[in-house]
VEXLUM-313418 format. One line per 8 residues: number of its first residue (from 1); their letters; for each residue y, z, x of C-alpha. Coordinates in steps of 0.5 Angstrom, whole numbers, plus 500, padded with zeros to 3 digits. Example, Ala and Ser with C-alpha at 12.3 -4.5 7.8 and 13.67 -1.06 7.14 Angstrom:
! VEXLUM-313418
1) as) 491/516/525 | 498/514/527
! end
This chain:
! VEXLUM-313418
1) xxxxxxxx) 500/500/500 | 504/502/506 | 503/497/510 | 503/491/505 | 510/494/501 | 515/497/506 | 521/494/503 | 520/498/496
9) xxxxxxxx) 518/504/501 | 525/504/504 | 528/504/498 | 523/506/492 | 523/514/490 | 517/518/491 | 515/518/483 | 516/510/483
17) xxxxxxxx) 512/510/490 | 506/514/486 | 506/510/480 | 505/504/484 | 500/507/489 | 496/510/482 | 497/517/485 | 501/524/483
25) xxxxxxxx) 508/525/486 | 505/530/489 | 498/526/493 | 505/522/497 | 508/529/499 | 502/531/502 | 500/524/505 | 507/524/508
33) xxxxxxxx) 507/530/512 | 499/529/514 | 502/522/518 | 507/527/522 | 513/527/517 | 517/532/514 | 516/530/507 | 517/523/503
41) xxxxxxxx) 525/522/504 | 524/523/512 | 518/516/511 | 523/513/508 | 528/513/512 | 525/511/518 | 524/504/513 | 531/504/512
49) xxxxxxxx) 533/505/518 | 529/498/519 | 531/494/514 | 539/496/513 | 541/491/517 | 536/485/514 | 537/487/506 | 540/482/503
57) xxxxxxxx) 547/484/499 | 542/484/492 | 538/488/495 | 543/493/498 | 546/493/490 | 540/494/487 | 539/500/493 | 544/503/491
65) xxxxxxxx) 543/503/483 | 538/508/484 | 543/513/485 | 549/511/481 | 555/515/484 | 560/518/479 | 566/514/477 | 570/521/478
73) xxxxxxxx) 567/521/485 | 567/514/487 | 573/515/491 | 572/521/495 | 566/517/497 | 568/511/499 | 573/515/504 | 568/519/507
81) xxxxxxxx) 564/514/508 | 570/511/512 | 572/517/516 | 564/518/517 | 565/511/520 | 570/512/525 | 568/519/527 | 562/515/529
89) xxxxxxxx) 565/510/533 | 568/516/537 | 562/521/538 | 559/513/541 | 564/511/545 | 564/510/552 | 571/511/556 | 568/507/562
97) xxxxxxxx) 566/501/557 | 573/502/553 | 577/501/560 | 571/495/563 | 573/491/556 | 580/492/557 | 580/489/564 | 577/483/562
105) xxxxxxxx) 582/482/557 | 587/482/561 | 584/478/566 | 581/472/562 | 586/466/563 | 583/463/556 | 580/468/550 | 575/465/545
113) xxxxxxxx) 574/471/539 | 568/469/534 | 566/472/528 | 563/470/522 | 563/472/514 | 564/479/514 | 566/480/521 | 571/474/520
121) xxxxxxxx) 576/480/519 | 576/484/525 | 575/477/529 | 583/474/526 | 586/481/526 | 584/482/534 | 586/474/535 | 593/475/532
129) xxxxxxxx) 594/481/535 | 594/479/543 | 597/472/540 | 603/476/538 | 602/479/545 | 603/474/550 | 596/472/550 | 592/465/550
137) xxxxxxxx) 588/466/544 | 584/462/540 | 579/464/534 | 573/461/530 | 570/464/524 | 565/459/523 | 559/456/527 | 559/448/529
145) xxxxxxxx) 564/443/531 | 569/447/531 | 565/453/534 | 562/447/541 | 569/444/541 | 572/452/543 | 567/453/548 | 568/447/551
153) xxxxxxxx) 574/449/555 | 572/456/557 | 570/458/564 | 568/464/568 | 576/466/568 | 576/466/561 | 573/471/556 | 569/470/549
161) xxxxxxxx) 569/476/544 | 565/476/538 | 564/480/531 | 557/480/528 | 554/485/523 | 549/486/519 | 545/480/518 | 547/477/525
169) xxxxxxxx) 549/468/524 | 545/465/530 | 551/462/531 | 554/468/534 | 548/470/539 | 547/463/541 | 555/463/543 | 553/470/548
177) xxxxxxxx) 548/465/550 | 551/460/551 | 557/464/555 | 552/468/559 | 549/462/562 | 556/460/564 | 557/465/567 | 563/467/562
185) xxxxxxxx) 565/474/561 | 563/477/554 | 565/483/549 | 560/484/543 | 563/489/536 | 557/489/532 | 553/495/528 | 547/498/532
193) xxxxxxxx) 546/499/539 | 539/494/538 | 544/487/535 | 542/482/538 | 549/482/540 | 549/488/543 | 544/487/547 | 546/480/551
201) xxxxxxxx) 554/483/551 | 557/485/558 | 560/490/554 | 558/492/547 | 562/497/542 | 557/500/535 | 562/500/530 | 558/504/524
209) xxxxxxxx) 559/499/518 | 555/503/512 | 558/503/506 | 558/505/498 | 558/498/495 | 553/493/497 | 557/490/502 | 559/494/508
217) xxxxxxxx) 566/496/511 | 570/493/517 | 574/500/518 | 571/501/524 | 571/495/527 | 578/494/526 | 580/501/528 | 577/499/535
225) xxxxxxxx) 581/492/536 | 587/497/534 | 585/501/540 | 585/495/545 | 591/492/542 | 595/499/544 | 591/499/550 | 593/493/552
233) xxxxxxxx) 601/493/550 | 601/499/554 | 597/497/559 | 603/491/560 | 610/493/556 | 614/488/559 | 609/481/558 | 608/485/551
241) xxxxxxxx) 616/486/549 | 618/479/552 | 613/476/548 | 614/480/541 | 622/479/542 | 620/470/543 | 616/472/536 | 622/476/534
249) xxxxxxxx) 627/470/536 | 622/465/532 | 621/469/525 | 629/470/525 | 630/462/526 | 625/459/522 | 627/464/517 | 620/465/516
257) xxxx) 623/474/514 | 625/474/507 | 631/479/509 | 634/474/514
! end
C-alpha cells in the first residue's frame, strides 16, 4: 500500500489511510511506529518533504482542502508563513557565501538573470535593481530563442544569475549547465538545498517559499535580492549616485513623473 501510493500518504489523514488499507486508524498508528517513526504524522511528513517540490498546483490545492484555514485566520497565517520564511533565510545564510556573490556582482563585466513562472518575479526586480544602479543587466523570464541569444555574448568575465523553485524548467538548469561548461560564474536563489540549482550553482542561496494558498511566495527571494541590491549600493556609493541622478535626470526630461 506504502509503496505503491506515496503521493495519497503524503497527504491522506490516518482515518483516509485506514480505509484504504481496510484497517483501523489504530493498526496505521501501530505500523508507524513499529517502522521507527514517532507516529503517522512523522511517516507522513517524510512523504511530504519529497514531493513538496514535484506536486502540481491542483495537488498542492487539494492539500490544502483537507485542513481548511478559517476565514477569521487566514491573514494572520499567510503573515507567519511569510515571517517564518524570512526568519529561515536568515537562520541558513552563510555571510561567506553573501560576501562571495557580491564579489561576483561587482566584477561581472555583463549579468544574465533568469527566471521563469513563479520566480520570474524576483529575477525582474533584481534585473531592474542593478540596471538603476550602473550595471549591464539584462534579464530573460522565458527559455528558447531569447534565452540562446542572451547566453551567447556571455563569457567567463560575465556572471549569470538564476531564479528557480518548485517545479524546477529545465531551461534554468540547462543554462547552469551551460554557464558552468563556459567556465561562466554563476548564483542560483532557489527553495531547497537539494535543487538541481543549488547544486550546480558556484553560490546558491535557499529561500523558503511555503505558502498557504496552492502557489508559493517569492517573499524571501525578494528580500534576499534586497539585500544584494544594499549590499551592492554601499559597496560602491559613488558608481551608485552617478547612476541614480543620470535615471533622475532621464525620468525629469522625459517627463516619465506624474509631479513634473
Amino acid at each position: 500500500m506504502i509503496v505503491d501510493n506515496e503521493n495519497f500518504i503524503a497527504f491522506a489523514s490516518a482515518t483516509e489511510l485506514a480505509e484504504q488499507a481496510g484497517v483501523s486508524a489504530a493498526t496505521v498508528v501501530r505500523f508507524c511506529q513499529a517502522m521507527g517513526y514517532d507516529g503517522y504524522p512523522h511517516l507522513r511528513a517524510k512523504f511530504r518533504q519529497k514531493f513538496r517540490h514535484s506536486l502540481t498546483t491542483a495537488q498542492r490545492l487539494e492539500e490544502r482542502l483537507r485542513t481548511p484555514i478559517p476565514r477569521d485566520d487566514l491573514l494572520a497565517q499567510v503573515f507567519r508563513r511569510s515571517i517564518q520564511n524570512i526568519k529561515y533565510l536568515m537562520e541558513q545564510m552563510d555571510p561567506a557565501v553573501f560576501e562571495a556573490a557580491i564579489d561576483a556582482f561587482g566584477r561581472a563585466s555583463r549579468i544574465l538573470v533568469v527566471g521563469g513562472g513563479l520566480s520570474a518575479s524576483p529575477a525582474m526586480f533584481l534585473s531592474h535593481s542593478l540596471k538603476v544602479m550602473g550595471f549591464s543587466v539584462h534579464e530573460v523570464t522565458t527559455g528558447g530563442i531569447p534565452l540562446s541569444l542572451e547566453q551567447s555574448i556571455l563569457g567567463p568575465d560575465d556572471l549569470l544569475v538564476v531564479f528557480g523553485f518548485w517545479r524546477y524548467f529545465r531551461h534554468l538548469v540547462r543554462a547552469i549547465q551551460w554557464a558552468e561548461a563556459k567556465g561562466i560564474p554563476t548564483i542560483a536563489v532557489t527553495d531547497s538545498e537539494v535543487s538541481p540549482l543549488a547544486q550546480l550553482a558556484d553560490h546558491a542561496f535557499v529561500a523558503s517559499t511555503d505558502a498557504v494558498g496552492h502557489s508559493v511566495s517569492p517573499l524571501a527571494s525578494t528580500a534576499l535580492v534586497e539585500a544584494f541590491v544594499a549590499a551592492l549600493s554601499f559597496g560602491r556609493p559613488q558608481e551608485t549616485l552617478a547612476a541614480l541622478r543620470d535615471i533622475d535626470t532621464a525620468y525629469r526630461e522625459s517627463g516619465l513623473l506624474l509631479e513634473d
